[in-house]
Structures are given as structure tokens and as C-alpha cells.
SERO-4910 file (N, C-alpha, C, O; in steps of 0.05 Angstrom, whole numbers):
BEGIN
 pado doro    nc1    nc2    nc3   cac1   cac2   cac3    cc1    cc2    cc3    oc1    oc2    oc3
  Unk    A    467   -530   2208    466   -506   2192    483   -508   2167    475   -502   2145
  Unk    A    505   -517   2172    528   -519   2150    510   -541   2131    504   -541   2107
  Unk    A    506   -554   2145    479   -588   2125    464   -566   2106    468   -565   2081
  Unk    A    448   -551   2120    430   -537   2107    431   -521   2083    414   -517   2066
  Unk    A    461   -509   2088    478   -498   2064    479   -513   2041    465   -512   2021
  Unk    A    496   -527   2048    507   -555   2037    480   -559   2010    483   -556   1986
  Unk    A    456   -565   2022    435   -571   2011    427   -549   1985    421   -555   1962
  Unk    A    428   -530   1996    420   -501   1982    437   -495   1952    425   -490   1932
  Unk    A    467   -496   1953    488   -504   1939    486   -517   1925    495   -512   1903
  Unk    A    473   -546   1932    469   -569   1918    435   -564   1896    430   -578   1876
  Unk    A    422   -546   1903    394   -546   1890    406   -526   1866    407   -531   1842
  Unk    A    413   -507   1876    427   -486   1860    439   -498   1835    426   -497   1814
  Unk    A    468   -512   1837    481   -529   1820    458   -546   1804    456   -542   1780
  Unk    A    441   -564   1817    426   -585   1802    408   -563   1774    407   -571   1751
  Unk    A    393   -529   1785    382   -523   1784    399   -507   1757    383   -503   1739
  Unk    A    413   -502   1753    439   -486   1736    440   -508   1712    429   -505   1690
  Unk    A    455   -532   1721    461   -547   1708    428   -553   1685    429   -545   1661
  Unk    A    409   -562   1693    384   -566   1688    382   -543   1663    379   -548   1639
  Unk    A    384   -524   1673    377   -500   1653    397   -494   1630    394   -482   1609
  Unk    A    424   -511   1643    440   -509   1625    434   -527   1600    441   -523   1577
  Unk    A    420   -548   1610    409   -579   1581    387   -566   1574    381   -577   1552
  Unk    A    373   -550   1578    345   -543   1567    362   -518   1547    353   -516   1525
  Unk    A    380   -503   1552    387   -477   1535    396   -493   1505    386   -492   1482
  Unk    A    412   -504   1513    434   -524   1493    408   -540   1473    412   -541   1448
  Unk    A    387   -549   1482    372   -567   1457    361   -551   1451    344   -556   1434
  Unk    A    362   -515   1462    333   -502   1443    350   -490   1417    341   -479   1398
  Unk    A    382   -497   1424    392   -482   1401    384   -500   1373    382   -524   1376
  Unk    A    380   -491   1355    382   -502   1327    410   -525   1320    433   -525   1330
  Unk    A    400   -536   1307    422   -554   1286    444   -528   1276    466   -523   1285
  Unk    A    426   -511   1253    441   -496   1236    460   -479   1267    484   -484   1269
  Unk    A    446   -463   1286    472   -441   1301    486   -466   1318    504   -460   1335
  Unk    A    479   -497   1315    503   -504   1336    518   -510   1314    542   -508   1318
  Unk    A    511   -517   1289    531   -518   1267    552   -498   1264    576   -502   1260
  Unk    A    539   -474   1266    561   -455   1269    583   -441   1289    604   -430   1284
  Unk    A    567   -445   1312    589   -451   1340    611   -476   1338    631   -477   1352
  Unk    A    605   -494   1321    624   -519   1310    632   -509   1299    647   -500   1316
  Unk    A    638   -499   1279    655   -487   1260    671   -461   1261    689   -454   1245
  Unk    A    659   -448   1285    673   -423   1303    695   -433   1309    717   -426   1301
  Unk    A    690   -458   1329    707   -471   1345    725   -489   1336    740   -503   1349
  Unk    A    723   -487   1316    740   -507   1292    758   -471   1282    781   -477   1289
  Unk    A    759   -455   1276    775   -441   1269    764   -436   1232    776   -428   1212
  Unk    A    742   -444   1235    731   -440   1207    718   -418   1193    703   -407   1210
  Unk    A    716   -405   1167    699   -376   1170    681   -386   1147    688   -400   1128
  Unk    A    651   -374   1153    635   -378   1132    633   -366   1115    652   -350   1111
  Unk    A    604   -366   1090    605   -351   1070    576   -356   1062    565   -374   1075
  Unk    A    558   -340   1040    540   -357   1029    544   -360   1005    563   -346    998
  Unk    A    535   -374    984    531   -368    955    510   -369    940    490   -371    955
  Unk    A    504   -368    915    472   -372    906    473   -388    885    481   -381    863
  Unk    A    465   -409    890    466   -426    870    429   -442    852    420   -462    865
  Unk    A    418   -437    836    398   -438    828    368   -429    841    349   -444    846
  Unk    A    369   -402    845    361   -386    871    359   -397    892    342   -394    909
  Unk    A    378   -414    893    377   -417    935    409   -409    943    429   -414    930
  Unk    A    408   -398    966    426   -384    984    441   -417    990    429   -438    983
  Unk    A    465   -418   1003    477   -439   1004    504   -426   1025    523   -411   1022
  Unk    A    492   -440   1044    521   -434   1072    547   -458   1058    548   -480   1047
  Unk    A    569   -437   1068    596   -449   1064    616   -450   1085    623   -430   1098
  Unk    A    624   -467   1087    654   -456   1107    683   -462   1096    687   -478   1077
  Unk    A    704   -448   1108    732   -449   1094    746   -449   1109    740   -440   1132
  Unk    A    772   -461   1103    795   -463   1126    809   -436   1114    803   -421   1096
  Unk    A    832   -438   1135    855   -413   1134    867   -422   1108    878   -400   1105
  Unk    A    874   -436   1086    888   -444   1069    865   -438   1054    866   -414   1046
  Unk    A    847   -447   1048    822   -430   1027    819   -395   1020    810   -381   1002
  Unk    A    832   -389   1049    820   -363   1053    846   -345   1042    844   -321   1036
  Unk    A    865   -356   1041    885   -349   1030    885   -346   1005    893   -326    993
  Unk    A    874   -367    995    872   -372    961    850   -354    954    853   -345    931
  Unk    A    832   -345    964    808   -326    959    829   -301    960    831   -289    939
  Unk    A    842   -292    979    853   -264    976    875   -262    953    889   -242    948
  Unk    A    875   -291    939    890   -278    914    916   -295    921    934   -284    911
  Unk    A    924   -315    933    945   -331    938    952   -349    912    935   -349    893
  Unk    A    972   -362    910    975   -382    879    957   -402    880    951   -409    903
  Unk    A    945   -416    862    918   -430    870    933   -468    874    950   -482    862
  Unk    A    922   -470    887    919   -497    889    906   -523    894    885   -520    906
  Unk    A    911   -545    888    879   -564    888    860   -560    919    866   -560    943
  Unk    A    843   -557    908    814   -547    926    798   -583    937    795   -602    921
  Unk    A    790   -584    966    786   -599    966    752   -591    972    751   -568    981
  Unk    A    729   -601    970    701   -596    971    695   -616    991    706   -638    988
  Unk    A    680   -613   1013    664   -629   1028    637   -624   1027    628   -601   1023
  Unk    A    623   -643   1030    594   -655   1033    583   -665   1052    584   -690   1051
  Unk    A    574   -657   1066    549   -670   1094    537   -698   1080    535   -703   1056
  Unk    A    531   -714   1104    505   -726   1105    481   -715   1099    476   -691   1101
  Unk    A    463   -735   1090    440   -723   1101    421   -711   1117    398   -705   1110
  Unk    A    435   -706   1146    425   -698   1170    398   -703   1177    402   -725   1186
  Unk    A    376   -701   1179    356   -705   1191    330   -699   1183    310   -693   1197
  Unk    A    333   -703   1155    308   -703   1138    279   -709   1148    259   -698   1138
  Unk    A    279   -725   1165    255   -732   1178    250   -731   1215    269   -738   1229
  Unk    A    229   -724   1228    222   -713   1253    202   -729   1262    179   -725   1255
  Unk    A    206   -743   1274    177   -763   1282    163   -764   1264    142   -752   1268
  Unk    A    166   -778   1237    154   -779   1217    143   -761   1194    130   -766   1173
  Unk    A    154   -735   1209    145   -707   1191    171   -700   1183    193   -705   1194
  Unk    A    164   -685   1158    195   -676   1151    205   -655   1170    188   -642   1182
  Unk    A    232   -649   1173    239   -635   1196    236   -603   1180    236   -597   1156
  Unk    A    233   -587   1204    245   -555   1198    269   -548   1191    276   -531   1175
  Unk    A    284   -566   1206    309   -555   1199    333   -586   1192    349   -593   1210
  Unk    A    332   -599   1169    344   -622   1170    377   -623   1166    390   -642   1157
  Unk    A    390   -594   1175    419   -598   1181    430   -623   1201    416   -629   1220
  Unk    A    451   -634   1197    462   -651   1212    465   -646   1241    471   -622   1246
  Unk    A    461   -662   1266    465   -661   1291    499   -662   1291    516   -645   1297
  Unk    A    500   -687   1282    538   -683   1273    545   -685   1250    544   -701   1231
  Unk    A    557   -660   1256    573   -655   1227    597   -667   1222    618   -656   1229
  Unk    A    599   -692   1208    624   -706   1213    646   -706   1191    669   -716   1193
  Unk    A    631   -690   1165    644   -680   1144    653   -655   1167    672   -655   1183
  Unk    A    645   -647   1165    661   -613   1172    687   -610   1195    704   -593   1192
  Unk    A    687   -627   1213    700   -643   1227    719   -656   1211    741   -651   1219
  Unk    A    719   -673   1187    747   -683   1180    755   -658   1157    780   -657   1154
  Unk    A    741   -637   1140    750   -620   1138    766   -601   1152    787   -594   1140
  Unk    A    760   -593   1175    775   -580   1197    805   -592   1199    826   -580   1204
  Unk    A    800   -621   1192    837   -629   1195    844   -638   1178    856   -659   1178
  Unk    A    836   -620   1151    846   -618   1121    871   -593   1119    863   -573   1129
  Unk    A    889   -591   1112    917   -572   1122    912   -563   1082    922   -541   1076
  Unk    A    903   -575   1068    892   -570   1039    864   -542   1039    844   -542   1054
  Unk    A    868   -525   1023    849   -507   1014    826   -518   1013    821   -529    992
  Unk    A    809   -518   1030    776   -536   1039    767   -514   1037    777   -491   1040
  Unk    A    734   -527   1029    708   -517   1039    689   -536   1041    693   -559   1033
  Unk    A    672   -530   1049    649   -541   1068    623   -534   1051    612   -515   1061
  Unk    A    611   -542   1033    586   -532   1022    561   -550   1026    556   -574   1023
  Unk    A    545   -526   1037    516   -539   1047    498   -548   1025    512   -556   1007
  Unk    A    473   -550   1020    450   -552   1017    423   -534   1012    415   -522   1032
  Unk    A    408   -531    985    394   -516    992    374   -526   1017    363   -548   1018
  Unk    A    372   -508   1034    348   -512   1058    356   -517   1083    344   -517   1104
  Unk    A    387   -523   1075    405   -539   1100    418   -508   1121    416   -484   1115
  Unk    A    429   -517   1139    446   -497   1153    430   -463   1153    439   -442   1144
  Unk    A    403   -469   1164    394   -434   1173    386   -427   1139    370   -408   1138
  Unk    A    392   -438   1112    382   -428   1096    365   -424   1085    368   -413   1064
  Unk    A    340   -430   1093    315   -437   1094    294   -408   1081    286   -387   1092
  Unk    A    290   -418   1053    278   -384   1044    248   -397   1030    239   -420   1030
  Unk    A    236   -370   1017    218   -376   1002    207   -403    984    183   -409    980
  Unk    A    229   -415    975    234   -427    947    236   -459    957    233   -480    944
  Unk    A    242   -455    993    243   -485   1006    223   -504   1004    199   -496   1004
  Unk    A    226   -517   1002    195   -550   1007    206   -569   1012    229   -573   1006
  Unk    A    189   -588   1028    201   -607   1041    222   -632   1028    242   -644   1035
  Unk    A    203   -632   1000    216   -655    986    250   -648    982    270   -662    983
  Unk    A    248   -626    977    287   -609    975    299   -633    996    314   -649    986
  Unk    A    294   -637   1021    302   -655   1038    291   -681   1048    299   -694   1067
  Unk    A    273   -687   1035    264   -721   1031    270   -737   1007    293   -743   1001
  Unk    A    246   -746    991    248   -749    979    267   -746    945    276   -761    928
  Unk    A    266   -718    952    281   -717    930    313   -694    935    320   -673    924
  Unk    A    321   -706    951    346   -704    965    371   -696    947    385   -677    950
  Unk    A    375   -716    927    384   -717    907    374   -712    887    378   -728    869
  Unk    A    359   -692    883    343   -689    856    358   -663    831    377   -650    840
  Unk    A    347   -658    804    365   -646    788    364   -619    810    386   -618    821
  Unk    A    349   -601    818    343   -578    834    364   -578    851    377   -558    849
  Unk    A    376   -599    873    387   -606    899    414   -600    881    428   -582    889
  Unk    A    421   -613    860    450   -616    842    444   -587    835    440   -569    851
  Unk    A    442   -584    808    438   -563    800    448   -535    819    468   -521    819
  Unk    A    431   -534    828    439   -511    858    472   -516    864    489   -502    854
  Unk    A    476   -535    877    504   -533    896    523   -532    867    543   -517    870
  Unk    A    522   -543    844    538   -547    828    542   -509    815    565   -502    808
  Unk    A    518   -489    812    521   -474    807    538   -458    827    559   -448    820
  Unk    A    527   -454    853    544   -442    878    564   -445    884    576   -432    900
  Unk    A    575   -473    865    607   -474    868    618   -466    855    642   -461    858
  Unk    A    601   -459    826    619   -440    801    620   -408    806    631   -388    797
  Unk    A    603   -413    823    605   -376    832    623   -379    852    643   -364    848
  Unk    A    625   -394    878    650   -396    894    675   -399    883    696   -388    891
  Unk    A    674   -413    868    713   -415    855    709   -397    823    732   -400    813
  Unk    A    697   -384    808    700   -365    791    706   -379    766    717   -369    747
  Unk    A    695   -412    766    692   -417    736    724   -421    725    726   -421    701
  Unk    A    746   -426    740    763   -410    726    787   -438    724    806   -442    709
  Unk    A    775   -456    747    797   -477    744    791   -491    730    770   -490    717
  Unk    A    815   -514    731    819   -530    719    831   -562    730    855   -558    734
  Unk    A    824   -588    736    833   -603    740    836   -603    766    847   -623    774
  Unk    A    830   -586    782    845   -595    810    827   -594    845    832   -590    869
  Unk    A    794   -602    821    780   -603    852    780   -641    865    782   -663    855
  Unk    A    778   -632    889    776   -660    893    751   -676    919    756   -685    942
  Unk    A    732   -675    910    702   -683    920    708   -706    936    715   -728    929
  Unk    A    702   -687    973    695   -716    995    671   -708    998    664   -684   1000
  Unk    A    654   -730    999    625   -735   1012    624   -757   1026    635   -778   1020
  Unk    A    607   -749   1057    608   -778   1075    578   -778   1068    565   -760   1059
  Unk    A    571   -805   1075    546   -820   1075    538   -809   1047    548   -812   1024
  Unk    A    504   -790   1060    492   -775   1028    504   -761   1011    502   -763    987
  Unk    A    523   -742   1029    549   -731   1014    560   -742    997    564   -732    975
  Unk    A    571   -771   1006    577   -792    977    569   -786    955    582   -777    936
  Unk    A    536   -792    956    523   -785    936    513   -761    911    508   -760    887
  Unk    A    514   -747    931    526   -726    926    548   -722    907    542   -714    885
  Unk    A    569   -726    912    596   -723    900    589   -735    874    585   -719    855
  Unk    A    587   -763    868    588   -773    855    564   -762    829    564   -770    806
  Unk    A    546   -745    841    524   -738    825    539   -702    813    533   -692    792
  Unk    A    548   -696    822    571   -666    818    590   -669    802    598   -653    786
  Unk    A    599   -694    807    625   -697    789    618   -696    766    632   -683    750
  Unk    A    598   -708    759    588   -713    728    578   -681    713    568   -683    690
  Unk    A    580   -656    724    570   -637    718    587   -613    724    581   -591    715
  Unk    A    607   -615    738    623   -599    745    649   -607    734    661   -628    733
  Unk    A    656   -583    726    682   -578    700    711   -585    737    705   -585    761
  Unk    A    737   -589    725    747   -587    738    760   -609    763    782   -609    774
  Unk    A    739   -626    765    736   -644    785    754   -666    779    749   -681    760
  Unk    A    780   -671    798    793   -686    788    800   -721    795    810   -741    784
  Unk    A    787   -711    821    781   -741    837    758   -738    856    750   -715    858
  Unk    A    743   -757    870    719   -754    881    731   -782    906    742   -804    901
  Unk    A    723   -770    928    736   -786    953    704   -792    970    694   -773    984
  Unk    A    687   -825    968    665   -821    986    665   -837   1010    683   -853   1014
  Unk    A    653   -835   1020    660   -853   1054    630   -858   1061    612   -841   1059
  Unk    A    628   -879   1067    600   -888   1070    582   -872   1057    570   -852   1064
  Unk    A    580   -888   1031    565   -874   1008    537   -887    998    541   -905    982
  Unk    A    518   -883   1002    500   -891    994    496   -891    964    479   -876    954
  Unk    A    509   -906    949    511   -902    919    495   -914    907    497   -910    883
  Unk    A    476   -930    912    454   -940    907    430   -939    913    422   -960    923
  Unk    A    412   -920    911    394   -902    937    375   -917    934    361   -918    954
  Unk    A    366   -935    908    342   -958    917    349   -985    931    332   -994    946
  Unk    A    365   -995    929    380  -1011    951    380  -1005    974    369  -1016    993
  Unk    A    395   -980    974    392   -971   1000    361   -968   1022    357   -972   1046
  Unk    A    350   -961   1004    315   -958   1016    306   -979   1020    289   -980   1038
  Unk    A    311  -1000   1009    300  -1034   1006    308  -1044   1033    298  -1058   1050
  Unk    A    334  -1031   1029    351  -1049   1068    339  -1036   1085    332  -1051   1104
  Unk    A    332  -1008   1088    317  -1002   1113    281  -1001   1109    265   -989   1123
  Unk    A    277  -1018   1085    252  -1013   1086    234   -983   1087    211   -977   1092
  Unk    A    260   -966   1081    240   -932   1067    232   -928   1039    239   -938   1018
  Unk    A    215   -912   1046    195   -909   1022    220   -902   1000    241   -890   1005
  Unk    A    215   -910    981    238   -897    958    241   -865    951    224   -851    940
  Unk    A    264   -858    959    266   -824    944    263   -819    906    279   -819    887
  Unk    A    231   -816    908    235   -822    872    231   -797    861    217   -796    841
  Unk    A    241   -776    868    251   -746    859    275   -747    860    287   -729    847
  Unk    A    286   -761    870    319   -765    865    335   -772    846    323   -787    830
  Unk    A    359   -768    841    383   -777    822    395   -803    832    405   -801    854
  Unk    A    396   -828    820    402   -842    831    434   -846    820    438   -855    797
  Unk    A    460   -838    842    491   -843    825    494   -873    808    504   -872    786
  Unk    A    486   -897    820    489   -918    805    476   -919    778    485   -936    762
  Unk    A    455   -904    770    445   -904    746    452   -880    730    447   -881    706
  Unk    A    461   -861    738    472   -829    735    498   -843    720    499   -840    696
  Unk    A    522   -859    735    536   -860    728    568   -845    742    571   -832    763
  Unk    A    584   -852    725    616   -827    734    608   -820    704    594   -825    684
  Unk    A    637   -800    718    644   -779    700    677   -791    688    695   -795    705
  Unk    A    682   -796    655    693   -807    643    741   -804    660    757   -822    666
  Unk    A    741   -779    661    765   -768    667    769   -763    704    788   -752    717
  Unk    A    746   -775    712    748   -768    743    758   -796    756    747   -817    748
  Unk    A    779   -799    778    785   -818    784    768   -809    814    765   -787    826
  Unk    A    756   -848    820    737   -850    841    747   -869    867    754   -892    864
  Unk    A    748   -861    884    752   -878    904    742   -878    932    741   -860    949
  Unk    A    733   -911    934    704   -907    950    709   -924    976    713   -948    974
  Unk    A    708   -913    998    714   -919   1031    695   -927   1044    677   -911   1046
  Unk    A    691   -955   1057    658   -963   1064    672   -977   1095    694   -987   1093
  Unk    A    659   -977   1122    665   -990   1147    658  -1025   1133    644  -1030   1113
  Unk    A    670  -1041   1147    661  -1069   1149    630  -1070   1163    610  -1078   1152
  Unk    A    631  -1061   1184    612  -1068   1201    591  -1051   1204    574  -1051   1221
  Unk    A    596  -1025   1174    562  -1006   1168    543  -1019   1166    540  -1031   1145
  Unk    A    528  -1021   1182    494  -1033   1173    476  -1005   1162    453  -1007   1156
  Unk    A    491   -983   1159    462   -969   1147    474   -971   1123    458   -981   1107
  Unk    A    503   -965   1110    506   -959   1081    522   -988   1081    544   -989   1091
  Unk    A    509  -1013   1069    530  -1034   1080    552  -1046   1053    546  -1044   1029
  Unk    A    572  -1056   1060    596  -1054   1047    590  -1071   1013    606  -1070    995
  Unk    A    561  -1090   1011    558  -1095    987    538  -1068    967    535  -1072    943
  Unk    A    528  -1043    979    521  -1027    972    547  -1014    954    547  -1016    929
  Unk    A    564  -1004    965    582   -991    949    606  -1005    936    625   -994    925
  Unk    A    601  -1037    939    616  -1051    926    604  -1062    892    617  -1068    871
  Unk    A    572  -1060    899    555  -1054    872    556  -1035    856    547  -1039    834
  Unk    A    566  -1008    862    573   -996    854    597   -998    832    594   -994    807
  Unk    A    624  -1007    848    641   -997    832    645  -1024    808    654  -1020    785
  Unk    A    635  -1052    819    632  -1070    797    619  -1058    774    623  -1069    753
  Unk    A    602  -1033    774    578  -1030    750    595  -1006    733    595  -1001    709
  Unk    A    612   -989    759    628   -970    745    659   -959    751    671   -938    744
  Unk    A    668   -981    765    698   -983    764    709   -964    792    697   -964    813
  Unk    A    726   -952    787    741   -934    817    754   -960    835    754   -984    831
  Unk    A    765   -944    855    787   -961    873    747   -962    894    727   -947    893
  Unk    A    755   -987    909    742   -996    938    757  -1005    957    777  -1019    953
  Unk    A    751   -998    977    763  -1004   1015    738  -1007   1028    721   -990   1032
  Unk    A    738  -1030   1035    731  -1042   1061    736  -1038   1086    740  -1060   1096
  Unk    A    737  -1023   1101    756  -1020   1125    750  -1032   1151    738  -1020   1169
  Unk    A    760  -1061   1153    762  -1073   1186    755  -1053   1210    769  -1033   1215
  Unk    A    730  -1059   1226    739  -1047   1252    729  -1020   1252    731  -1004   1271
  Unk    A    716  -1013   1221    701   -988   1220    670   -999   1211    662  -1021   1201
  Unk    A    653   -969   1220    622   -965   1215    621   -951   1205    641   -941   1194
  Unk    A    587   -938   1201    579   -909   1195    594   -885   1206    602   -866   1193
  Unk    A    598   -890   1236    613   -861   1252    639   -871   1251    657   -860   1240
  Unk    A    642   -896   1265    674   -899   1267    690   -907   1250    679   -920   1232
  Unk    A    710   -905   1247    726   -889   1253    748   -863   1236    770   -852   1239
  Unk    A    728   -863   1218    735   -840   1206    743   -815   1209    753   -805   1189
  Unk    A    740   -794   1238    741   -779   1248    774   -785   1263    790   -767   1264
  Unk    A    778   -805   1270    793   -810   1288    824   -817   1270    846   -818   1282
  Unk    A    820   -822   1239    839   -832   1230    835   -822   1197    840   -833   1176
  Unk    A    824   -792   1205    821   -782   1175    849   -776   1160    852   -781   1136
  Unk    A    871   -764   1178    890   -749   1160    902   -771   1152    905   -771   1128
  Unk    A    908   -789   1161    925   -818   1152    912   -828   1122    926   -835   1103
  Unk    A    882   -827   1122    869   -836   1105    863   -820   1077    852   -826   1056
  Unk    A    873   -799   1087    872   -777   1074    897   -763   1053    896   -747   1035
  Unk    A    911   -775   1062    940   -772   1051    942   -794   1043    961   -795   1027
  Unk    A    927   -824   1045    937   -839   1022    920   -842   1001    925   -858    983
  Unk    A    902   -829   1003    875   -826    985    882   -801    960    876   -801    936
  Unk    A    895   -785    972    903   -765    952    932   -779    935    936   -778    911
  Unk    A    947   -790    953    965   -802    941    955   -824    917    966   -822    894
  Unk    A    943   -837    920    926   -861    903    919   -835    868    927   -839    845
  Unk    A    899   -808    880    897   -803    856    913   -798    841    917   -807    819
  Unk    A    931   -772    861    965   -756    852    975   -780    822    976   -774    798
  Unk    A    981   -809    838    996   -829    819    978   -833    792    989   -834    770
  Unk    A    946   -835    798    936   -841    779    928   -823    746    920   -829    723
  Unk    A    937   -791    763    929   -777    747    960   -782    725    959   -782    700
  Unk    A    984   -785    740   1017   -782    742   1017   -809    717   1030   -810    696
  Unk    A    994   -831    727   1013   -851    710    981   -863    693    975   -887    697
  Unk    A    964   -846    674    934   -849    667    939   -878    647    954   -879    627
  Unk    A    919   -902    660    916   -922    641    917   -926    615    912   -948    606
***
């Protein structure tokens, strides 16, 4: 009889658990993005940047500076590209599974935010189409937008003291913002796809040709660049962003013993504090 229990307990649990993996994948990218960022101690926002709505998130030091605190250098994060594609169809919803920008934002102790994407994170309106998140990923529309949503988020008003991280597409990203946004005083990328036809060539994808490509885009003359790549990335690999900075200068790191995911998460604030330090001097002591 007690066996029989035993058994019943055990279907129950298997039966719980079960329902518990089927609840968890029906959630969305965008609401587990934001249970991440709950749980991170983070608060959101939207903005509008070239009629598209644009999700944001902020630390307690941002949120300070919004209620009117003394201002200080602002640091901007950038996602990956998350998941642009679905078994070969473009996805519904191509927010990141991991958010690994928002994550080393979270252990930014600096005035952060977190700015999405038109189409990305639940924002998904009228004005969406697929290419926003394929092909033309990086296109003037994709810039344009986030570059406006950030002049309406910070009020147009600074000067000199933003400082642009983008991981992976985010890289790219950055590097395509900097050139258009007033203010920007260093640009920090980490596995950066800075060469987006190269890039396509190594994995054999179709080329994004609605896109901006940063290696032909260029920097921005007064912005100091410094560019973070794993040794052992095979998707963004370390002669990709080393072509880069031969064509347009900035500091490069190689980093032993890192990839795409690792270990950036694990050893951001270290990297982080000498990365700002590198610009701090550079701005301190200008060539």
C-alpha cells in the first residue's frame, strides 16, 4: 500500500514538473526578457524613435539621473541579434533567448540602459516587416530609429559622455550609432561582427544587403574605439574584427580562453573597468 503511494506521488511530481517545461517555452522571448530584467532589479521604459516604439531598461543609477540627479557618463547597451530566423522563416518574435548584454549591464554600478530594437522585445506594431530583422538588420531605418529614441531618452542635451557596449550584432550596432549620434565618447564591442559580408561568407548566409555595413560606414572621427573578440569565436572570428581595426584604427583584444558566450559574463566588471580606464586616459592624454 505504502509502494502504491509511493507511485502516485511519484506520477504527480513527474506530472507537475512536465507541465512546468511546457508553461516556461510557451512564454515569449520578449515576457521572459522581462522577468530577466525584473530579476535583475532593472525598470523599463519605451521610447519612439522613427515611428517605432522601442523597449528600454535602466539601472538604479540611471534612474537617479532621470529624477534630476548630477549627470554623469551614461553607458548604452546593445543586444545581439537574437533570433532573426525560425526554421528558415523569419521569426515572430526575434528577441534574444539570452540576453547577455543585459546581463553584463545589470553589473554596470555606471548610469546604464539597455535599448532594444525596432520589432524586438514585445514591440512589434504596424510599421514591422520582417526584413527590420533579417536582412536588413542594420539598415538606415534599424539606425535611424534607435539613434532617434535615444535623443528623446537622454534630451539632446549632453555632451561627450556616452559610452556604447554592443555584444555580437550590438557591436555593430554601436559602431553604426556612433557615427550619428552627438555625444558619444567611446564605443566598447565584444564579439562584433564588424564586417557583415565576411561575416556571411564564413557561415555561408545569404548576405544582409539592406544593411549598413560598419567596415565600410566607417568611425566616427573624435570617438575612441575599442574592440573585444574570444580567441576561440568561430561565429564572429578574431580575423573579422581584427580587419576591422587595420582599415580603421581603435585598440583590439584577443582574449585567450574566450568565445562567443564565454566568458564575458563571468569576467565583465574586471573588463570593464579597464576598458573605461583605456578611454578615461585617452580622452585625458588625445594624440
Amino acid at each position: 500500500m505504502q509502494q502504491g503511494r509511493l507511485k502516485r506521488w511519484a506520477r504527480r511530481g513527474l506530472c507537475i514538473l512536465l507541465c512546468g517545461v511546457l508553461l516556461s517555452a510557451c512564454v515569449s522571448p520578449a515576457k521572459r526578457l522581462d522577468h530577466q530584467a525584473e530579476s535583475l532589479g532593472l525598470r523599463s521604459g519605451t521610447a519612439v524613435g522613427g515611428g517605432f516604439p522601442l523597449r528600454y531598461y535602466y539601472n538604479a543609477a540611471a534612474a537617479a539621473q532621470l529624477s534630476g540627479a548630477p549627470a554623469e557618463p551614461l553607458h548604452i547597451y546593445l543586444e545581439g541579434d537574437g533570433r532573426p530566423w525560425r526554421y528558415g522563416y523569419p521569426a515572430r518574435d526575434p528577441t534574444a533567448k539570452l540576453a547577455l548584454a543585459l546581463e553584463l549591464m545589470a553589473q554596470d554600478s555606471a548610469p546604464a540602459f539597455y535599448l532594444g530594437r525596432p520589432c524586438y522585445m514585445g514591440m512589434y506594431d504596424t510599421a514591422c516587416r520582417p526584413e527590420l530583422w533579417t536582412d536588413g538588420r542594420y539598415s538606415e531605418t534599424v539606425v535611424n530609429s534607435m539613434v532617434a529614441a535615444l535623443r528623446q531618452l537622454l534630451g539632446g542635451n549632453r555632451s561627450g559622455d556616452l559610452v556604447l557596449v554592443g555584444y555580437s550584432g550590438g557591436g555593430a550596432l554601436a559602431v553604426l550609432l556612433s557615427t550619428r549620434l552627438k555625444g558619444v565618447s567611446g564605443v566598447i564591442t565584444l564579439a562584433a561582427n564588424l564586417d557583415i559580408d565576411r561575416w556571411a561568407d564564413l557561415h555561408r548566409y545569404t548576405p544582409l544587403t539592406q544593411s549598413l555595413n560598419p567596415i565600410e560606414v566607417g568611425v566616427a572621427p573624435l570617438v575612441r574605439y575599442s574592440h573585444l573578440v574570444g580567441e576561440g569565436d568561430d561565429n564572429v572570428t578574431p580575423d573579422i574584427v581584427a580587419g576591422f581595426v587595420r582599415r580603421h584604427g581603435g585598440d583590439y583584444r584577443s582574449i585567450g580562453g574566450y568565445d562567443h558566450l564565454c566568458c564575458w559574463r563571468r569576467d565583465w566588471q574586471a573588463l570593464l573597468q579597464q576598458e573605461i580606464k583605456k578611454l578615461t586616459m585617452a580622452v585625458e592624454n588625445p594624440r
